[in-house]
DRENZA-136156 format. One record per atom (N, C-alpha, C): residue number from 1; atom name; x, z, y. Coordinates in steps of 0.1 Angstrom, whole numbers, plus 5000, padded with zeros to 4 digits. Atoms other than C-alpha are relative to their C-alpha. Example, Ala and Ser with C-alpha at 12.3 -4.5 7.8 and 13.67 -1.06 7.14 Angstrom:
<kemars>
     n   atom     c1     c3     c2
     1      N   5009   5000   4988
     1     CA   5123   5078   4955
     1      C   5009   5000   5012
     2      N   4991   5000   4989
     2     CA   5137   5071   4989
     2      C   4992   5008   5011
</kemars>
This chain:
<kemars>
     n   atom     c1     c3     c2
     1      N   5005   4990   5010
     1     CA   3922   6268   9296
     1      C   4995   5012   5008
     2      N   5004   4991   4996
     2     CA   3902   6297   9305
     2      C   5011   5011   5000
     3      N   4989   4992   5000
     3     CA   3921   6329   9315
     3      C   4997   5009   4984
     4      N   4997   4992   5014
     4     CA   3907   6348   9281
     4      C   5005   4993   4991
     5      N   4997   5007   5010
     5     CA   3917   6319   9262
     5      C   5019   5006   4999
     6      N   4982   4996   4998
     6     CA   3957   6328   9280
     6      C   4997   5012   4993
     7      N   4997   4986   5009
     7     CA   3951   6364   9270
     7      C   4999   4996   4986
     8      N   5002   5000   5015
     8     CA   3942   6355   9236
     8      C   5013   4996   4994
     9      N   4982   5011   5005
     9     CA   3974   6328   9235
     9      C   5010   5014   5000
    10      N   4986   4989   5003
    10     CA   3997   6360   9243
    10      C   4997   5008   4989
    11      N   4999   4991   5013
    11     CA   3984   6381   9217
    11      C   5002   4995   4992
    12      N   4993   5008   5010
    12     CA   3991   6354   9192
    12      C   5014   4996   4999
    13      N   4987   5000   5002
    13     CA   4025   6352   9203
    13      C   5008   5015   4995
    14      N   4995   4988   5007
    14     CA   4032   6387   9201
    14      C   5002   5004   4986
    15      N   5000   4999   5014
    15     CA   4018   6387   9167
    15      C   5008   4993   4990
    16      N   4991   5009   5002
    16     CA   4042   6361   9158
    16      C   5012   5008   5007
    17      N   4984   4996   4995
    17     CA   4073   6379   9175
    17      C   5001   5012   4989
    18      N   4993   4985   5006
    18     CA   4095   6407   9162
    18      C   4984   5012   5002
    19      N   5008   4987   5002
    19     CA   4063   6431   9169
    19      C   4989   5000   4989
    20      N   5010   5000   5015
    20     CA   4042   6414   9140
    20      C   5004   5008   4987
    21      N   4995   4993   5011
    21     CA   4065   6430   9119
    21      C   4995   5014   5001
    22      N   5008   4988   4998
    22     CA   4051   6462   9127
    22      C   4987   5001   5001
    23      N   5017   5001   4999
    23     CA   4011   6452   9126
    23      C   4998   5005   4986
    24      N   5003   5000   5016
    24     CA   4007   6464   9092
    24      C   4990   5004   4997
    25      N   5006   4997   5005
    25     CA   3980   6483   9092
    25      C   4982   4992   5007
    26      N   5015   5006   4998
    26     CA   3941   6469   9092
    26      C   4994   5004   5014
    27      N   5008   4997   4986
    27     CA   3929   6488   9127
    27      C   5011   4994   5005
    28      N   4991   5005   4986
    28     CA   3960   6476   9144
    28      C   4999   4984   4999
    29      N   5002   5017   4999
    29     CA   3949   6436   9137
    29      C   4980   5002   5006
    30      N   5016   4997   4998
    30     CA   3910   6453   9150
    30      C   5001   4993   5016
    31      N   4995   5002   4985
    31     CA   3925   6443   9188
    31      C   4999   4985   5000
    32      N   4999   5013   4998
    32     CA   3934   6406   9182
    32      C   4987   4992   4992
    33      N   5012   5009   4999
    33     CA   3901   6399   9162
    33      C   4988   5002   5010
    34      N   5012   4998   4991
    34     CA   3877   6412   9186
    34      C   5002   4993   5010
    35      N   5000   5009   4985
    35     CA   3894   6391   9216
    35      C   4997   4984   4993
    36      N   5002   5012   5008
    36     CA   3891   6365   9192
    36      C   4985   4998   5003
    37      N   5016   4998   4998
    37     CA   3854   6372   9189
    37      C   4998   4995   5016
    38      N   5008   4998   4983
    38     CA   3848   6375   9227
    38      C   5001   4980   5005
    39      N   4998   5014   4993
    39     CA   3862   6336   9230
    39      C   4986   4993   4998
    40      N   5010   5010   5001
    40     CA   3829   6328   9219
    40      C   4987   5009   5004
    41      N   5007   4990   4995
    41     CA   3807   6355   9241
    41      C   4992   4988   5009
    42      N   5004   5008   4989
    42     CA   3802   6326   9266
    42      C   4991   4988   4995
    43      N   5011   5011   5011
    43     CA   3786   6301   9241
    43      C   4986   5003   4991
    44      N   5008   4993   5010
    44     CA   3766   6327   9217
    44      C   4999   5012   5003
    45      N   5002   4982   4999
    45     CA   3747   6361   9228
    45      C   5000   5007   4985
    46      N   4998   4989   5010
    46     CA   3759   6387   9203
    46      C   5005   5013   5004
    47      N   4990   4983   4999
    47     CA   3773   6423   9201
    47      C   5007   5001   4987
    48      N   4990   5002   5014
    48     CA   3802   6429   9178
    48      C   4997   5019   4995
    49      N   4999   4991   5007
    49     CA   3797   6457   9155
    49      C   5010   5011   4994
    50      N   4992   4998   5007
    50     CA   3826   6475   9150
    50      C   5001   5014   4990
    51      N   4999   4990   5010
    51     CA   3830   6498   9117
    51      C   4984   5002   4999
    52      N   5014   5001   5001
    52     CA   3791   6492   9110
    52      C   4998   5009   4987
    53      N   5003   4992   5011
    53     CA   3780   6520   9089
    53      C   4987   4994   4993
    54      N   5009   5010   5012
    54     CA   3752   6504   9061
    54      C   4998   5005   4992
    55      N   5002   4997   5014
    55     CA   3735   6523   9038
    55      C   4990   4990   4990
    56      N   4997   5007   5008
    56     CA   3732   6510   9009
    56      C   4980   4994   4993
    57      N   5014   5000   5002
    57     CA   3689   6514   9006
    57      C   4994   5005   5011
    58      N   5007   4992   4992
    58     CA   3660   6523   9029
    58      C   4992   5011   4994
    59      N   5003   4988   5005
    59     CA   3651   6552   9002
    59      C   5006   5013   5007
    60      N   4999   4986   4995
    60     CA   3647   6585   9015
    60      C   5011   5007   4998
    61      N   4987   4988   5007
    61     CA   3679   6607   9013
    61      C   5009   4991   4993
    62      N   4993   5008   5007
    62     CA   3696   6575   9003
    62      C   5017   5007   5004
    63      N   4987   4996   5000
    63     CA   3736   6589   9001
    63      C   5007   4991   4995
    64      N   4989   5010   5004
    64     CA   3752   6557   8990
    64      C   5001   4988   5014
    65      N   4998   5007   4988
    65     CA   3767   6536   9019
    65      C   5010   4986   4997
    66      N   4987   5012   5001
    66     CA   3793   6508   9026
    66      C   4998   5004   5016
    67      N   4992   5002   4984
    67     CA   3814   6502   9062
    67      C   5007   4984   4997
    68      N   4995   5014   4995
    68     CA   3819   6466   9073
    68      C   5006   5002   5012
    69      N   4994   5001   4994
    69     CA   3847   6465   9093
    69      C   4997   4994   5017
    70      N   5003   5005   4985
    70     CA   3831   6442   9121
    70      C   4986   4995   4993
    71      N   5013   5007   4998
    71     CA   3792   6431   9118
    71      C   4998   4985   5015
    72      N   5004   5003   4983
    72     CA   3782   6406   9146
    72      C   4983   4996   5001
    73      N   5014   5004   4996
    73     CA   3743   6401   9156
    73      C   4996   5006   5012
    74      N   5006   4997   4989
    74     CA   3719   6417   9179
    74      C   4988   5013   4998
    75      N   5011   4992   5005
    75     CA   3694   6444   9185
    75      C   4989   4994   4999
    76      N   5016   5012   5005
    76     CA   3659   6431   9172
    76      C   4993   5008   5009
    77      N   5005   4999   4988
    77     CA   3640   6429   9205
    77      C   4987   5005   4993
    78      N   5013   4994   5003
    78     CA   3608   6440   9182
    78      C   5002   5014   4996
    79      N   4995   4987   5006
    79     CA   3625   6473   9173
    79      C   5017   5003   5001
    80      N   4981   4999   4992
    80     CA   3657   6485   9190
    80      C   5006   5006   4994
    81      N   4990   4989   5011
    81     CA   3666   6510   9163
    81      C   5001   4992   4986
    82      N   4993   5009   5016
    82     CA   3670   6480   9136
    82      C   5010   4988   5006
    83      N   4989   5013   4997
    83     CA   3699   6452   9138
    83      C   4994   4986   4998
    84      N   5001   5010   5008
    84     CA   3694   6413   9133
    84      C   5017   4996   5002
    85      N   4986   5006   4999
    85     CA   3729   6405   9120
    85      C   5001   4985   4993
    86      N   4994   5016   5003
    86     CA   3745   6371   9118
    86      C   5010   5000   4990
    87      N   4993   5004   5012
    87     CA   3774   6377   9096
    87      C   5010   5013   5004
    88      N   4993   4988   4996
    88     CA   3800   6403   9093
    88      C   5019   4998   4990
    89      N   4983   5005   5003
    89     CA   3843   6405   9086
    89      C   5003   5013   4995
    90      N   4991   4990   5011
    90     CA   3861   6425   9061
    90      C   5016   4998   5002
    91      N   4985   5001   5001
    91     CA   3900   6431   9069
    91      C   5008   5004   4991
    92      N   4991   4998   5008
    92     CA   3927   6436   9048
    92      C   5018   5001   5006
    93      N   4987   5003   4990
    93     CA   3964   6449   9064
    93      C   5009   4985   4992
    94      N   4989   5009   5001
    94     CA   3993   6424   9060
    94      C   5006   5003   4992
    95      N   4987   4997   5016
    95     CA   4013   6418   9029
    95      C   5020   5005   5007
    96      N   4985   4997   4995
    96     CA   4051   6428   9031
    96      C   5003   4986   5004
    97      N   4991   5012   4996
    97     CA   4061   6391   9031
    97      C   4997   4993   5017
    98      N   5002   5008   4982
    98     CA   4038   6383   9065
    98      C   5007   5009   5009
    99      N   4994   4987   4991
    99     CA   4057   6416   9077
    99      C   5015   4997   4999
   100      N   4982   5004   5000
   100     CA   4094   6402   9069
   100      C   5005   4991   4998
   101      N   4993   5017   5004
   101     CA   4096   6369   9061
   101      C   5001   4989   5017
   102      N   4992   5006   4986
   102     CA   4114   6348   9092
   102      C   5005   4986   4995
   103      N   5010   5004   4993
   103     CA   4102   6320   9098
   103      C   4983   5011   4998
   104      N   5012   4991   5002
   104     CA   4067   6339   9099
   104      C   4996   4988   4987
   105      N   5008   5009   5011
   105     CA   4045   6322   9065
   105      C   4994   4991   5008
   106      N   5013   5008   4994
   106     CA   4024   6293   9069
   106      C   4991   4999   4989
   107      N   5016   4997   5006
   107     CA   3984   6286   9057
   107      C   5010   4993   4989
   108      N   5005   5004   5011
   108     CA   3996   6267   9030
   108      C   5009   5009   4988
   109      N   4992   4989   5003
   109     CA   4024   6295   9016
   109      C   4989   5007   4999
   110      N   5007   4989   5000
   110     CA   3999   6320   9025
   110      C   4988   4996   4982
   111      N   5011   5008   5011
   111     CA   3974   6295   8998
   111      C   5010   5003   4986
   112      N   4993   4997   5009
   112     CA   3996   6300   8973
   112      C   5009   5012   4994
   113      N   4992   4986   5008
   113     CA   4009   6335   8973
   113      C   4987   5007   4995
   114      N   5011   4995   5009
   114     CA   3989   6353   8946
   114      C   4999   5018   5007
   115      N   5002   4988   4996
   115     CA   3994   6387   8965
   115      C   4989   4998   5012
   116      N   5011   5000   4995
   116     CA   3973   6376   8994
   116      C   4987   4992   4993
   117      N   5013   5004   5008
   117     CA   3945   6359   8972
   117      C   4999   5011   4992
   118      N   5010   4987   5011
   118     CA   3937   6391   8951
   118      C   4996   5012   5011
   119      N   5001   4989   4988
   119     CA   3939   6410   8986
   119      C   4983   4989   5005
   120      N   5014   5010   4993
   120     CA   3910   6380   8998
   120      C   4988   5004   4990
   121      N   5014   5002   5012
   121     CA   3889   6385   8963
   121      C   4999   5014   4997
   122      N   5005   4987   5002
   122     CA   3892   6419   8965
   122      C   4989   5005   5009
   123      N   5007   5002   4987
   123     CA   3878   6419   9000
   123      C   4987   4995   4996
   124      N   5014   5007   5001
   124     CA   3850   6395   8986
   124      C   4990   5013   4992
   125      N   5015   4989   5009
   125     CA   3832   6426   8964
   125      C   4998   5011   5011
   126      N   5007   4991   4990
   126     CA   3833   6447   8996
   126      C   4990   4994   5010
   127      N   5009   5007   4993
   127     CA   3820   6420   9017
   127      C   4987   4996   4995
   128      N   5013   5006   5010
   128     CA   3791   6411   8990
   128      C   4992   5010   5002
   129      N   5010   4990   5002
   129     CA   3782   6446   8988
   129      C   4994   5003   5016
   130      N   5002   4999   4988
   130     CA   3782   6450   9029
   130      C   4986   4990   4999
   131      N   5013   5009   5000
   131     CA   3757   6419   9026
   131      C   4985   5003   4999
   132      N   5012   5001   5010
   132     CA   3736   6428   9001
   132      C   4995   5015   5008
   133      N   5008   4990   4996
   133     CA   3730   6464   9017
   133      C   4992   4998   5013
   134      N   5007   5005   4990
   134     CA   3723   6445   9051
   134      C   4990   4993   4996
   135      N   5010   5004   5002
   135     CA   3697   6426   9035
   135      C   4989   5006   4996
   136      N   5012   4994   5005
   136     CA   3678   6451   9018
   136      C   4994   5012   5011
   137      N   5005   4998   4994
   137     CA   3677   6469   9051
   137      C   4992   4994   5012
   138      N   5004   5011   4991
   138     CA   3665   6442   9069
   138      C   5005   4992   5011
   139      N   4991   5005   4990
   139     CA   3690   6434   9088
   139      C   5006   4983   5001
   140      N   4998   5015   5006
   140     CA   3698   6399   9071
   140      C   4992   4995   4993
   141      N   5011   5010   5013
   141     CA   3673   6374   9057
   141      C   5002   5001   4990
   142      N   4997   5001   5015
   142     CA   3670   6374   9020
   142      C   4995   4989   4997
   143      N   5001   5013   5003
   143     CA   3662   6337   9022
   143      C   5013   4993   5000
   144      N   4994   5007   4994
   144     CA   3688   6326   9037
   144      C   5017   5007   4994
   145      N   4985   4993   5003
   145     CA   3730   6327   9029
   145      C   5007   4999   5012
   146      N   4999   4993   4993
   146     CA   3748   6345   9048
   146      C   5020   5000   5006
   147      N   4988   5006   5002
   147     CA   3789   6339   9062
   147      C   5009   5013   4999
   148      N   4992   4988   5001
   148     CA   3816   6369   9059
   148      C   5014   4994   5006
   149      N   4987   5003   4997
   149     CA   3850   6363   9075
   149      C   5012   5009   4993
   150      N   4989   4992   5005
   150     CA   3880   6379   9053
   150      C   5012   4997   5003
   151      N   4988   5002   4989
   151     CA   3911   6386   9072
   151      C   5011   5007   4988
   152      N   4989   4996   5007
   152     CA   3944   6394   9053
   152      C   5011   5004   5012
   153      N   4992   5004   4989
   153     CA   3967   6401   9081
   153      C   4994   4991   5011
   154      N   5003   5009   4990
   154     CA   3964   6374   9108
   154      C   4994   4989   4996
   155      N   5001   5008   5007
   155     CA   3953   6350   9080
   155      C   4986   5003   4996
   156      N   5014   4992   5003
   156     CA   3916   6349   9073
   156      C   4992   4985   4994
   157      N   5012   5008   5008
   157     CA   3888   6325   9052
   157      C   4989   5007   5000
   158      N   5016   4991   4996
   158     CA   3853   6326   9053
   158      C   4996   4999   4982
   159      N   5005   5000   5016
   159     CA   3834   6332   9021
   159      C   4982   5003   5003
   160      N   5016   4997   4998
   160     CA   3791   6328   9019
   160      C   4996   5011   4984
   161      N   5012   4991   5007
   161     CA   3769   6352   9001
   161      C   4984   4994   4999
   162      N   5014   5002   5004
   162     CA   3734   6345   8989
   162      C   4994   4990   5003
   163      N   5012   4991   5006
   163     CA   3704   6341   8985
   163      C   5000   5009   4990
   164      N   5001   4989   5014
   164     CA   3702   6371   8967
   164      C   4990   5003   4987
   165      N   5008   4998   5014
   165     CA   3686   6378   8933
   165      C   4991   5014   5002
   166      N   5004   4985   5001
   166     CA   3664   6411   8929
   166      C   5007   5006   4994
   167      N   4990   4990   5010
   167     CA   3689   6419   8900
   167      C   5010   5000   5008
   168      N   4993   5002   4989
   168     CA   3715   6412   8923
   168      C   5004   5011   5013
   169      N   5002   4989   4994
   169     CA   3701   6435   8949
   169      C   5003   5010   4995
   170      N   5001   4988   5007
   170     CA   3704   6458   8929
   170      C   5013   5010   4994
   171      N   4985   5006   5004
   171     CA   3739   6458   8919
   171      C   5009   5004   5009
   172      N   4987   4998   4987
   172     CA   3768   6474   8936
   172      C   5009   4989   4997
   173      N   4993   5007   5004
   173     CA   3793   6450   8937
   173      C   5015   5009   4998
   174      N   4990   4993   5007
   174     CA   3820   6479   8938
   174      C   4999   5012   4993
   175      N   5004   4986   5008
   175     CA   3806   6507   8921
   175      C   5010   4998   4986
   176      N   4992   4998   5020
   176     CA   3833   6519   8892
   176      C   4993   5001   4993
   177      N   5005   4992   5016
   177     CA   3822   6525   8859
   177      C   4997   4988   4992
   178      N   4997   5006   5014
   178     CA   3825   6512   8825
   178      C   4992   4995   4993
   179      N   5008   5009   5008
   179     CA   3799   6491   8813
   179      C   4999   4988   5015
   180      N   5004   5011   4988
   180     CA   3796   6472   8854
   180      C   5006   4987   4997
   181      N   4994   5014   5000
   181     CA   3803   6438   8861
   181      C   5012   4998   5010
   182      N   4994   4998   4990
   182     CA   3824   6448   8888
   182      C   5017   5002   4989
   183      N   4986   5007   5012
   183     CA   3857   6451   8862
   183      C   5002   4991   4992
   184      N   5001   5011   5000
   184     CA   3848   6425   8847
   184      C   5004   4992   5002
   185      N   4996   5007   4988
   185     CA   3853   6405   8875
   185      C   5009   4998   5003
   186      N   4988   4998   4995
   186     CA   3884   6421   8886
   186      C   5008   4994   4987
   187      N   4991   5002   5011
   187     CA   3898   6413   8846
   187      C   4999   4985   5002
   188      N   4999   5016   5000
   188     CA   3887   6373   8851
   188      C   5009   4999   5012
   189      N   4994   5004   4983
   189     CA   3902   6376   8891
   189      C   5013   4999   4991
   190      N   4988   5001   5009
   190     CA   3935   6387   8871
   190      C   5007   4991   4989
   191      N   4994   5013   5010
   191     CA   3935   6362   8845
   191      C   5001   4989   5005
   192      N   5001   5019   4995
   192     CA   3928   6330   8866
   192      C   5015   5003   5009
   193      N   4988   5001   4993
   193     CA   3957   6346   8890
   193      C   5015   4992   4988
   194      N   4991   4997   5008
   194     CA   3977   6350   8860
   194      C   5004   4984   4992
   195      N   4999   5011   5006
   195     CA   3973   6315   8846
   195      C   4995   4986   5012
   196      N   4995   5012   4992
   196     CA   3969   6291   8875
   196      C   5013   5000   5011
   197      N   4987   4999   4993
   197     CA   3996   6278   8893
   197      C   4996   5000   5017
   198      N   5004   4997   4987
   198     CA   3972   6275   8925
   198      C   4987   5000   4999
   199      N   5011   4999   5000
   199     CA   3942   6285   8939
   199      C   4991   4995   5014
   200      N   5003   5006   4992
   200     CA   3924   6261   8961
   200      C   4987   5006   5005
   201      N   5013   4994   4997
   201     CA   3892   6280   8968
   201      C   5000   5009   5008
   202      N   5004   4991   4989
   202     CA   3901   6304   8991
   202      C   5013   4992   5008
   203      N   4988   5007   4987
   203     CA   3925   6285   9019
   203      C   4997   5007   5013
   204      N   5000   4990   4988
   204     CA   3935   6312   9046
   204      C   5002   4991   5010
   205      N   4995   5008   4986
   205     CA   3940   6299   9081
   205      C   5005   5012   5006
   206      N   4995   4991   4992
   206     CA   3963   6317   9103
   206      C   4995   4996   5017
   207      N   5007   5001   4986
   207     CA   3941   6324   9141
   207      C   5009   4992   5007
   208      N   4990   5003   4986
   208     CA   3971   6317   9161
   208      C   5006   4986   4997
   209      N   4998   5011   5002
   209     CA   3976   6283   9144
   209      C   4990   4993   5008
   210      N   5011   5003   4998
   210     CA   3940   6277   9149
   210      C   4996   5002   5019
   211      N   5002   4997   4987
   211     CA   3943   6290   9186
   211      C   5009   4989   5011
   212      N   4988   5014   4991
   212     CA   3976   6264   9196
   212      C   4993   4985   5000
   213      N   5004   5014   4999
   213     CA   3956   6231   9185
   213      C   4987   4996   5006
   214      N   5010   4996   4988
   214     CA   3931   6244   9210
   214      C   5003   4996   5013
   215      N   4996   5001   4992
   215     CA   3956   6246   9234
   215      C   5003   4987   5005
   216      N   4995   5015   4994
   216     CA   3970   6207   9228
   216      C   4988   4993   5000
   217      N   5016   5007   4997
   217     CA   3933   6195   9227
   217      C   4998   5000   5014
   218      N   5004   4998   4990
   218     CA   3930   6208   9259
   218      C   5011   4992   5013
   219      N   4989   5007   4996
   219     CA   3964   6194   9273
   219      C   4997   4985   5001
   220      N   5003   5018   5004
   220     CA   3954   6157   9260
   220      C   4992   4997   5007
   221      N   5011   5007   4991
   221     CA   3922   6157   9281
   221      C   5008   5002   5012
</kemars>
């Protein structure tokens, strides 16, 4: 196994020891996904974006924005002062239970607790709007759909976006107010929580699971 792969493996142990209990907040899990990221620097040229500021239009004096946590793409060799991004990750800190529960959770616990699935589908209207503002600056194709990674803790699913609509475009996905579709949304998220007994649509994976069957793959050859 390569030596970043070992770095990588200790920081998933850590995160898994007595000090996961103390990761709680969203920048302090910003460390173990970027080394994550870099495992794949050697296979795919990118630059990781971190805290990618995004306004929201290319209108003049535009003052509405969004911040995506992590973007990944590249500078567009036709124009160095615009991005082409590939896809981008929305975090979310750690619930109390991945912070005190011993044994640590597993994915399919994690699938089943309704506190991290409303923390994942909350994520999803930040991640939609991050999209949709990278598209309309041209940073992301408006043909094509587009991947988002949403991290709950250490525990993370991917979720796609688009093709986008023009009405669509148009549309904050979190903008308050009382006629949007944006409460709406959150009143249906609430009720399907409230009335299924599971929700198979968003299935977290925990990295450091995903990082050990790496390790015995590599053992077996």
């Amino acid at each position: 196994m390569p030596a970043v792969d070992r770095r990588l493996q200790t920081a998933f142990q850590v995160m898994r020891s007595h000090a996961m209990r103390h990761i709680k907040g969203e920048h302090e899990l910003y460390g173990i996904i970027t080394e994550a990221l870099l495992l794949h620097k050697t296979e795919a040229r990118f630059i990781i974006f971190p805290q990618l500021f995004i306004r929201w239009s290319k209108r003049h004096g535009e003052k509405q924005s969004t911040t995506a946590d992590f973007c990944i793409g590249i500078y567009d060799p036709d124009n160095f002062t615009s991005l082409r991004l590939f896809g981008g990750i929305e975090v979310k800190h750690a619930t109390l239970r991945m912070t005190t529960q011993n044994p640590f959770p597993t994915e399919l616990e994690m699938e089943e607790d309704r506190t991290v699935q409303t923390a994942i589908h909350d994520a999803r209207f930040q991640a939609e709007e991050q999209a949709k503002s990278a598209v309309k600056l041209g940073y992301l194709p408006k043909d094509q759909p587009v991947s988002w990674l949403i991290f709950c803790g250490p525990f993370f699913t991917k979720w796609s976006f688009g093709p986008f609509t023009p009405a669509q475009l148009i549309t904050r996905s979190t903008r308050p107010n009382g006629s949007g579709d944006y409460h709406r949304a959150v009143l249906v998220i609430e009720e399907f929580l409230t009335e299924s007994a599971s929700l198979p649509y968003t299935e977290p994976y925990l990295i450091s699971e995903r990082a050990d069957q790496g390790d015995e793959d590599d053992s077996d050859e």
